[in-house]
DOZAGU-300798 format. One record per atom (N, C-alpha, C): residue in one letter; x, y, z. Coordinates in steps of 0.1 Angstrom, whole numbers, padded with zeros to 4 digits, always signed. Layout:
N
aXYZ/...
END
This chain:
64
x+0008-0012+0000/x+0000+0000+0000/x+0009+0012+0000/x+0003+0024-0009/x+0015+0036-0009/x+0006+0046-0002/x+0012+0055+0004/x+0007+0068+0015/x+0007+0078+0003/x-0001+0086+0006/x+0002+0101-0005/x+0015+0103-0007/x+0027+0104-0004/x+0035+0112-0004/x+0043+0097-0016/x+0037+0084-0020/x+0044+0074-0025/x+0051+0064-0015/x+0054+0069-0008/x+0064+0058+0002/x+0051+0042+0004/x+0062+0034+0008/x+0051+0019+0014/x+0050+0025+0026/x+0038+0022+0032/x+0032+0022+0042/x+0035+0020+0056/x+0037-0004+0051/x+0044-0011+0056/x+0058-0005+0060/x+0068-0002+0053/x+0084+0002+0059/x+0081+0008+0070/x+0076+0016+0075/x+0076+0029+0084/x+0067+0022+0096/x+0061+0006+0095/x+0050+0006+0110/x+0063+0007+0114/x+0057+0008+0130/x+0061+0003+0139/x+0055-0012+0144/x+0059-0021+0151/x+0056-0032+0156/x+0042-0026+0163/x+0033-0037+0162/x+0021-0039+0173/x+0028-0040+0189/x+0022-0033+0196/x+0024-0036+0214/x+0018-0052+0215/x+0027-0058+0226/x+0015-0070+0233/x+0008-0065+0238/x+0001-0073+0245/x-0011-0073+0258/x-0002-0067+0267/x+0006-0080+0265/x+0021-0080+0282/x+0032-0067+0279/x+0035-0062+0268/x+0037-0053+0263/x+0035-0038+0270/x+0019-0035+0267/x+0012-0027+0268/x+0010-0024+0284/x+0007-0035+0290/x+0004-0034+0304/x+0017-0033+0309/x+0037-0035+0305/x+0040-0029+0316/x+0046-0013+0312/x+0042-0010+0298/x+0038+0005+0297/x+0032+0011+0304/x+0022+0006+0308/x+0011+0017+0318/x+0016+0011+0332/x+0019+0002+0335/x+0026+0003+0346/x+0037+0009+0351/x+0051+0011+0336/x+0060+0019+0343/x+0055+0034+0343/x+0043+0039+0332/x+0036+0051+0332/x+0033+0057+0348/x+0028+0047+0356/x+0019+0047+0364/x+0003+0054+0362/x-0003+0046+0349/x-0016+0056+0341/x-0023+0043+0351/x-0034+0053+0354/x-0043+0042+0362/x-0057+0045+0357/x-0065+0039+0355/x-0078+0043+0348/x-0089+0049+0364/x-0097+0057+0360/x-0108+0057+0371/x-0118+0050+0370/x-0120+0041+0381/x-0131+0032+0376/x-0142+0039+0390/x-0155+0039+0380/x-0165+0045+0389/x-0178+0035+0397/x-0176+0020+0389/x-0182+0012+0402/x-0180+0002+0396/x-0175-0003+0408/x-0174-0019+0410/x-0187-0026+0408/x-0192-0040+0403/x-0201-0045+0402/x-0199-0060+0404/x-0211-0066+0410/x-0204-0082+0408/x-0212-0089+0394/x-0207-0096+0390/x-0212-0102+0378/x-0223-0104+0372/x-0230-0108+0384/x-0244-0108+0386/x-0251-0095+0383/x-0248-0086+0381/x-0254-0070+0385/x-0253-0066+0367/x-0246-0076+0353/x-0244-0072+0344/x-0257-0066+0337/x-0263-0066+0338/x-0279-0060+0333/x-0276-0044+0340/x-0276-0041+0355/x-0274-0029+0359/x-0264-0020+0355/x-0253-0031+0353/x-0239-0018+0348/x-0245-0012+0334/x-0250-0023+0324/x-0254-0016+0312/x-0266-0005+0313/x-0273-0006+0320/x-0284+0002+0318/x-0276+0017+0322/x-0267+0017+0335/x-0256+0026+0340/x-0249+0036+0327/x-0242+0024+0319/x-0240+0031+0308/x-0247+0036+0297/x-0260+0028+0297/x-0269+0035+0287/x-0271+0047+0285/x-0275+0050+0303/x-0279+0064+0310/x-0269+0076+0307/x-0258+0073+0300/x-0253+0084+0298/x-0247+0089+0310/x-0251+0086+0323/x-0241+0096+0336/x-0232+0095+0336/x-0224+0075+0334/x-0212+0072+0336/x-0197+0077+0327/x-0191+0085+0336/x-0179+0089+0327/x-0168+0084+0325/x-0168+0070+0333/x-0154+0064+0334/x-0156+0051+0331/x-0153+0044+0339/x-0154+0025+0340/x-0160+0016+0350/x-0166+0008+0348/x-0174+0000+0356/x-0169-0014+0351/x-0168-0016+0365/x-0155-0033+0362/x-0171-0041+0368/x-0168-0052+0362/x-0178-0066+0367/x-0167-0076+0373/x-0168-0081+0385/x-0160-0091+0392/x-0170-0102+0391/x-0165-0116+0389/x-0170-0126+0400/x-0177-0127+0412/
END
């Protein structure tokens, strides 16, 4: 594939991050996400409706 300018595309990626990669990026970042409610698994119907509502600004984790 060629970019406007002619060049391949390809030459210039850079590598994809891993997973394991990526996570100890944000770890040595120390980027921490805000998560705005915990839920247990059970509760997956409430988180979504949470998000539907539009209030939630952040993250809502589902545990076990």
């Amino acid at each position: 594939m060629r970019t406007a300018c002619g060049s391949s595309s390809t030459s210039s990626r850079r590598p994809r991050p891993t997973p394991a990669g990526f996570a100890d990026l944000v770890d040595r970042a120390g980027i921490r996400p805000f998560v705005e409610e915990t839920l247990a698994l059970t509760e997956a119907a409430r988180a979504h409706r949470l998000i539907e509502s539009g209030r939630v600004r952040s993250k809502i984790v589902l545990v076990p």
